[in-house]
C-alpha positions in Angstrom: -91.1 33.4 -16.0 -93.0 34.5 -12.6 -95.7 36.6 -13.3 -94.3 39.9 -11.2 -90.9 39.9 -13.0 -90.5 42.1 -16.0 -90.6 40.6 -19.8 -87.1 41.5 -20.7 -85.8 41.8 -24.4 -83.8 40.1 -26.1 -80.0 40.0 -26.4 -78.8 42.0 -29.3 -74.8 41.4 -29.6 -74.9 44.4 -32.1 -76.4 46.6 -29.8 -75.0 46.1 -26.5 -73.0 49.1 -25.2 -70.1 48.7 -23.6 -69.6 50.7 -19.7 -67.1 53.4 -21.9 -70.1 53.6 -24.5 -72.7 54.2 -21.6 -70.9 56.2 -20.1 -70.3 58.6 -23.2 -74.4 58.2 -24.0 -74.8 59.9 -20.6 -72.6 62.7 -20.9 -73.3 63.8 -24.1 -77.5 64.0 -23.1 -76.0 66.3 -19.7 -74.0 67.9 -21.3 -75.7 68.8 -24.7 -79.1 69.1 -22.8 -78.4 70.4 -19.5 -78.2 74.5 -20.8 -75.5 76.5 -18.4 -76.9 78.5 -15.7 -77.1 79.7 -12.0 -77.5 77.3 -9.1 -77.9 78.7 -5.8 -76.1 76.1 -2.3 -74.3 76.2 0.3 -70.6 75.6 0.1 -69.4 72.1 1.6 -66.2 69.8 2.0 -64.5 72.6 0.5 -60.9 71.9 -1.0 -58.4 74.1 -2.6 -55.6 72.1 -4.4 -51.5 73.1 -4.7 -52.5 73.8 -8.5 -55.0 76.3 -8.1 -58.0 74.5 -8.9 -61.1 74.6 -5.9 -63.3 71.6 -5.6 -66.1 72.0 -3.0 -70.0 70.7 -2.9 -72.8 72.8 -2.9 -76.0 71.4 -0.9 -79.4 72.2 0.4 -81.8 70.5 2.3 -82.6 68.2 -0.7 -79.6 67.7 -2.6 -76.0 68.3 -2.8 -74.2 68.9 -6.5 -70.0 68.7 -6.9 -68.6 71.4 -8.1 -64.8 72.7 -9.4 -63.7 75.7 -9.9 -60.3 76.2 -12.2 -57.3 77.8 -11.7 -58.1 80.7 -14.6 -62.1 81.5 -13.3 -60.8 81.0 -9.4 -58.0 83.8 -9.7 -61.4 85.9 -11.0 -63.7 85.5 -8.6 -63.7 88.4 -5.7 -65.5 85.4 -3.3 -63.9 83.8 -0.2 -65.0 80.9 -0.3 -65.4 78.7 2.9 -67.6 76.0 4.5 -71.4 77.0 5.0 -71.2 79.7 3.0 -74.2 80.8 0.9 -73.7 81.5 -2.8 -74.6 81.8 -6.0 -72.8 80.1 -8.8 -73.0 79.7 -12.8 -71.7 76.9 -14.7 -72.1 74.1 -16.4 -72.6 70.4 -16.0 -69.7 67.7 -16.9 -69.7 64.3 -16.7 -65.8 62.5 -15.7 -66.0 59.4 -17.5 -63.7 57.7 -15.6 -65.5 57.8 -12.4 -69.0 57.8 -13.8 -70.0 60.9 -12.1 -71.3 64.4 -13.3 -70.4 68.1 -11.9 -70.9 71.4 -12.3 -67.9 73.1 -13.9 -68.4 76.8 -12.4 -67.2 80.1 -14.3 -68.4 82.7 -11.6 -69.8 82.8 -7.9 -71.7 85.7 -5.8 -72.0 86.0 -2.5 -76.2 84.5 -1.4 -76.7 88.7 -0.7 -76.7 89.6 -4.3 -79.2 86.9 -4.7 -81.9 89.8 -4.6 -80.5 91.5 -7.4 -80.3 88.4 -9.4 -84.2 87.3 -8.8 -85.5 90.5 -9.7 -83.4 90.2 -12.7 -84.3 86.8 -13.8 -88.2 88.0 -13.0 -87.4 90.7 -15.4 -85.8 88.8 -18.0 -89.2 86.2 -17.9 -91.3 89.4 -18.7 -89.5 90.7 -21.3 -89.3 87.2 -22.9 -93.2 87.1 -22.0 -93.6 90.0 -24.9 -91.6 88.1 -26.9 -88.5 90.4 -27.3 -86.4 87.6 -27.4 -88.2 85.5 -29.9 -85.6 84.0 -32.6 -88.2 84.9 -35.2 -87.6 89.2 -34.9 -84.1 88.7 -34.9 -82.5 90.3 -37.8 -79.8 88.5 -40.3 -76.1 90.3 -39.8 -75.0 91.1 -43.2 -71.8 89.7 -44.2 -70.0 92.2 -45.4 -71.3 95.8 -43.7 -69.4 98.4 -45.0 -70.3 101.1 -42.0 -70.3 99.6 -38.7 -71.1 101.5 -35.6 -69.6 100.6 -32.2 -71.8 101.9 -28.7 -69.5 101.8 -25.5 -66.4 103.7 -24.0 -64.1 105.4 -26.2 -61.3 104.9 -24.0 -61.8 101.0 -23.0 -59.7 98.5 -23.7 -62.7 96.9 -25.6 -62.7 99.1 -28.8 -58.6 99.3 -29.0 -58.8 95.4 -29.4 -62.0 95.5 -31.7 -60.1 97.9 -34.0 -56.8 96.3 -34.4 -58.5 92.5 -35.1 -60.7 94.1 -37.5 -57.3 95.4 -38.9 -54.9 92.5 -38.6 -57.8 90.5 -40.4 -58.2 92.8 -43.3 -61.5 93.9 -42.9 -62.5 96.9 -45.1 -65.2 98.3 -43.8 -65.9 101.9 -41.9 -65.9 101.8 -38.1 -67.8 104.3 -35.9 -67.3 104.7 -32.6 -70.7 105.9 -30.9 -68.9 107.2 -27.2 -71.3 106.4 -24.5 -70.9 105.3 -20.3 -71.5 102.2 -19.7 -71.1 101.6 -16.1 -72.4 103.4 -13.6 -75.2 106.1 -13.3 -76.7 107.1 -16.1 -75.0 104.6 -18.5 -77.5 102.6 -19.9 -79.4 106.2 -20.4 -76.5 107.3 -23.4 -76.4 103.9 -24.5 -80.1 104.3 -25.5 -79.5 107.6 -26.9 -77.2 106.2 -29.3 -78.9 103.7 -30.4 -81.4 106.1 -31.1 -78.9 108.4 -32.9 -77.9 106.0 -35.0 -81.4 104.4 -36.1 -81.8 108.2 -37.3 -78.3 108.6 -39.2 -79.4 105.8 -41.7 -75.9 105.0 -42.3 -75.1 102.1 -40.6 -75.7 98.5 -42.1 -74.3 97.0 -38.4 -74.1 98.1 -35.1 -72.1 96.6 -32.1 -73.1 97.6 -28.4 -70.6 96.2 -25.6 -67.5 96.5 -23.3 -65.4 94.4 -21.6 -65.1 92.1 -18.6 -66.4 93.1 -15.1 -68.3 92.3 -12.6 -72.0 91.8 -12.0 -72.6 95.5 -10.5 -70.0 96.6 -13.4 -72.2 94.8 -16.0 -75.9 95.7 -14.6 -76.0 98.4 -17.2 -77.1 96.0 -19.6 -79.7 94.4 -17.6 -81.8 97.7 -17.8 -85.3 97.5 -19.2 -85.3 100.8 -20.8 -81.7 99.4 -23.0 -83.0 95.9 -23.3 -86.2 97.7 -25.0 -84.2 99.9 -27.7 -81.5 96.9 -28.6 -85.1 95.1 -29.7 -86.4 97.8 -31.0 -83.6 98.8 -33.4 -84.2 99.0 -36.9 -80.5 97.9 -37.6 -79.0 94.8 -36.6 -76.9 94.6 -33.6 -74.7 92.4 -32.0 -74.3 92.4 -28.2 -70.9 91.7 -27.0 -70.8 92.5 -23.0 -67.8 90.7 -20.8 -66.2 87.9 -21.1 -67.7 84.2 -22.2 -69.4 83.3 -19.0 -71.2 87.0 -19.0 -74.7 86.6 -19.8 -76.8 90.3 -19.8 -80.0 90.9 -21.6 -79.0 92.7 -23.7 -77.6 89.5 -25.0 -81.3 88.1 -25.2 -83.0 90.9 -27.3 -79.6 91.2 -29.3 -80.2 89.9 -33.0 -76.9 87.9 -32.6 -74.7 87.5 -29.4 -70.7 87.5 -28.9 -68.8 85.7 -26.1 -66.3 89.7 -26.0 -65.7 92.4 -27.9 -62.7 90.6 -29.3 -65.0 87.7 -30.5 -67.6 90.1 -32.1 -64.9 91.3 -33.9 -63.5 88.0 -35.4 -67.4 87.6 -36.0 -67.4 90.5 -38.5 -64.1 89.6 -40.1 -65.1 86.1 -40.3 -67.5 87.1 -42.8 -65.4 89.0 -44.6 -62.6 86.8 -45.0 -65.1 84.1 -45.9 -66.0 86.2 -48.8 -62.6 86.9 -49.6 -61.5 82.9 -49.8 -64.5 82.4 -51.6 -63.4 84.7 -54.3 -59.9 83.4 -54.2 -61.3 80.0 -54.5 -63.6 81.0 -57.1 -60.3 82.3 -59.1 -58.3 79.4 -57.9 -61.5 76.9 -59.5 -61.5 78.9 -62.8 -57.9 78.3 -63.3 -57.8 74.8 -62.9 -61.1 74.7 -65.1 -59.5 76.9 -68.0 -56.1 74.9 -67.2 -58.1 71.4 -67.6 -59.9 72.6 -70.5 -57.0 74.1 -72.4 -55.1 70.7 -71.8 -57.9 68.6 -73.1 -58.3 70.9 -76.4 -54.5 70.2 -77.0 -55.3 66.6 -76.3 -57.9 66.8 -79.3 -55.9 69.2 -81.2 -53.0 66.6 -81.1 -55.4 63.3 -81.8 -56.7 65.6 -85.0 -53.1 65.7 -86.0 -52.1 62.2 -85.3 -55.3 61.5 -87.5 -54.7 63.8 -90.1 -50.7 62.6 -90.8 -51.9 58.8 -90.5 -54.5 60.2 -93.8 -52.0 62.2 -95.5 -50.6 60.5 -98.6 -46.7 61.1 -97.5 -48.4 58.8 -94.6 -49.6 56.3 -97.2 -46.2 56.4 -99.1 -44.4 55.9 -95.8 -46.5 53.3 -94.7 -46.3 50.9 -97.8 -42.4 51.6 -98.2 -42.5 50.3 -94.5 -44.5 47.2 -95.9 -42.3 46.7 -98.8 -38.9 47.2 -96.7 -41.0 44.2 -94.3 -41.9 41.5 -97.4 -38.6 42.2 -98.6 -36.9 41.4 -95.4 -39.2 38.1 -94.7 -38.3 36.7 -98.6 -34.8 37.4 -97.9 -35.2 35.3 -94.2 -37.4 32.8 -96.4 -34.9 31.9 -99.1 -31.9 31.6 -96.6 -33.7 29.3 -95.0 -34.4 27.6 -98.3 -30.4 27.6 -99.5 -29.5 26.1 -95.7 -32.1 23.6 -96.1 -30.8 23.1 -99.4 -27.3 22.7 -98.4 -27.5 20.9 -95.6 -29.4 18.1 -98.0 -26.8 18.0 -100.2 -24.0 17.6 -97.8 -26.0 14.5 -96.3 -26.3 13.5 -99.6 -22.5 14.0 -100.7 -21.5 12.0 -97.3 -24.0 9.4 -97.8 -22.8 8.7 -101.5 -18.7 8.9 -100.5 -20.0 6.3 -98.0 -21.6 4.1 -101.1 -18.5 4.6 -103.7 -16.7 1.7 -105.1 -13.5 3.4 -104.1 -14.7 3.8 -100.5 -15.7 0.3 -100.4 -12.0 -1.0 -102.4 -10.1 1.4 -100.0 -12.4 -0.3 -96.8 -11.4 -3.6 -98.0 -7.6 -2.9 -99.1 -7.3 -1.8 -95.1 -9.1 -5.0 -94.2 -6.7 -6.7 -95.7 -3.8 -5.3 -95.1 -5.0 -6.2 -91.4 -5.8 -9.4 -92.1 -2.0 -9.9 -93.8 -0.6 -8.1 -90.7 -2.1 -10.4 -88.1 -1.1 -13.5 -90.6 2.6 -12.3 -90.8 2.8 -11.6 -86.9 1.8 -15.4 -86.6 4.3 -17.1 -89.2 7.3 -18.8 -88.3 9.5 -16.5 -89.5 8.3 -13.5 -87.5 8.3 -16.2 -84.6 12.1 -17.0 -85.3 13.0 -13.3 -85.1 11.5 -12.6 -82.1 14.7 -15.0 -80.6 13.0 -18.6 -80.7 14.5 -21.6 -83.0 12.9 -24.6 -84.4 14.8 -28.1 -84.4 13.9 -30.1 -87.3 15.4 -33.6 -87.7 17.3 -35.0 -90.8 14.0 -35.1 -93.1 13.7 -31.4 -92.5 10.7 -32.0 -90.2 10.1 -30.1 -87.2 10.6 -31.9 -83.7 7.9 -31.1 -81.3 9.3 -33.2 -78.0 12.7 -34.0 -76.8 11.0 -37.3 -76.1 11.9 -39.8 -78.5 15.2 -38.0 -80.0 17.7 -40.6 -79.8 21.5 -40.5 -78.4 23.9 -38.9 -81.4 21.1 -38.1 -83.9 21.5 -36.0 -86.0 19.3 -32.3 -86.0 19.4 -29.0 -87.4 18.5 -26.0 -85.3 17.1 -23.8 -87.3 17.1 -19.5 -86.7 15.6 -16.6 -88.4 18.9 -15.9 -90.4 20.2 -19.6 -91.1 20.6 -23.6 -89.8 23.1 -24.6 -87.5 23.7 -28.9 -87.9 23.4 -30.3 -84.2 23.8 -33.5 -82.6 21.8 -35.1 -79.7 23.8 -36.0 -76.3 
């Protein structure tokens, strides 16, 4: 190996990610450790698609970043957006797998001018964090099940109509008091502090909620001021900032004990609780059934065995179970001595047949048929069964059978001889 080139490891099969793999390592250390926030660019190779979705770069003199802004946040935003325009956007990073490249994903955009507003705030929001008001250590625990919750913003927002009917549809019990207060505009964040104040000294609340819905940044500042960022810290009860929709970030959402994307979702929040309770309970009931249930069916199990037991002890048991013994010898000495009579009888009808085969009769009547054969084939071969089967025998004038007509002379004299007489004959 030259001595400039670096020592590489070795190959690991097991360990060896695929591009897919990479790519997925990358994108979940952006995206899980890149936090969402504002960037500040100017617009380039701006696009705006048929479906609604804008894609456009944002650059500086260092850098440019890719950015898309979708159909539902676009239709939001109060921005023109165009080609060298200076801006200010939040959002968060996203990596597209299938090209291997990252962007920023942005929820909202202000024009570069506001960017004033938006470095004094973040100055301010470094202070306060300085002091430690937003330390996760004074935050306080929201109980789960508050049964007197306070709600600071505009009685006649959308905001608390919503709040109110989730917390109804989801069945949550509680007591809901709504503390009226501006908040937007002059003199807003002002009331909000009073009744925070107002309901620190009732005593009465186990929960408070301090929000409103959706808006834009100037409709939101409220929140931002130091004097309301203060008293949300400051509260002796725990509170739960819930200011505009998901993307909205206020500080009141900093020195909050617990924050909520909306009012809607603070809501749910509460309930959550509360129906978690409630299918705990259910589930505790539901647990105790199927324990009394299993526990019933195994002492009827044992109460059964017992029984089973107890009638296999009892003497009617005993009784039964020799009678069922007695009935079982009986039937095997029955099967035995059948067995024993066939065997028997089957031995003695070999014997009978082998002794018929052995009698003097049996052997006289075998020998009478013998002979009787014998006689049969003897007769069929006399001359007398010969001559009736139409043959004759010449005999000459001793009574001796001729044989030839060689040697018979001219005018002897023969007999022809048939099976029912002689007939005298002379030779020509």
């Amino acid at each position: 190996m030259a001595r400039n080139e670096p020592e590489l490891p070795p190959v690991d099969a097991g360990r060896v990610r695929t591009v897919t793999e990479f790519t997925r390592e990358v994108k979940e250390l952006l995206e899980g450790g890149v936090r969402p926030g504002w960037v500040r660019g100017e617009v380039s190779n701006f696009r705006a698609q048929a479906s609604g979705h804008v894609y456009f770069s944002l650059k500086d003199a260092g850098a440019q970043l890719s950015c898309v802004l979708f159909r539902g946040d676009a239709a939001r935003q109060s921005v023109v957006l165009r080609d060298g325009l200076a801006v200010l956007v939040y959002g968060e990073v996203s990596v597209y797998e299938a090209r291997g490249s990252y962007q920023l994903i942005v929820r909202a955009l202000i024009a570069h001018g506001a960017g004033k507003l938006q470095q004094e705030l973040e100055q301010l929001k470094q202070r306060l964090a300085a002091e430690g008001l937003f330390d996760p250590a004074r935050k306080k625990p929201v109980p789960l099940r508050p049964r007197t919750l306070g709600f600071i913003t505009s009685p006649t927002g959308a905001a608390v109509q919503d709040f109110s009917r989730i917390l109804a549809r989801r069945g949550w019990t509680g007591r809901l008091v709504v503390l009226p207060a501006k908040v937007q505009g002059e003199g807003a964040a002002a009331e909000m502090v009073a009744q925070l104040a107002a309901a620190a000294a009732l005593g009465i609340f186990d929960l408070l909620v301090i929000g409103r819905g959706g808006g834009s940044v100037e409709d939101l500042w409220a929140f931002n001021a130091e004097p309301l960022v203060r008293a949300v810290a400051a509260c002796p009860v725990p509170i739960i900032s819930a200011v505009g929709h998901e993307i909205d970030f206020t500080l009141c959402d900093f020195a909050a004990d617990v924050r909520a994307e909306t009012p809607s979702g603070a809501a749910e929040l509460i309930s959550s609780n509360h129906l978690a309770c409630v299918e705990r309970v259910l589930n505790a009931g539901g647990n105790m059934e199927d324990i009394m249930a299993t526990r019933a069916e195994r002492a009827r199990q044992r109460l059964d065995h017992a029984r089973s037991r107890l009638r296999l002890l009892s003497p009617v048991a005993a009784i039964e179970q020799n009678h069922l013994r007695l009935d079982d010898l009986g039937n095997r000495l029955s099967a035995v001595l059948r067995a024993a009579g066939q065997r028997r009888r089957e031995s003695l009808g070999t014997a009978r047949m082998r002794l018929a085969a052995a009698s003097p009769a049996r052997r006289v009547e075998q020998e009478s048929h013998r002979l009787l054969a014998l006689w049969k084939r003897l007769e069929s071969a006399s001359p007398q069964s010969v001559l009736k089967r139409g043959y004759a025998i010449v005999r000459d004038a001793a009574g001796r059978p001729v044989a030839r007509a060689r040697g018979i002379k001219h005018g002897q004299p023969l007999v022809n001889e048939f099976h029912d007489g002689s007939v005298p004959v002379r030779a020509e």
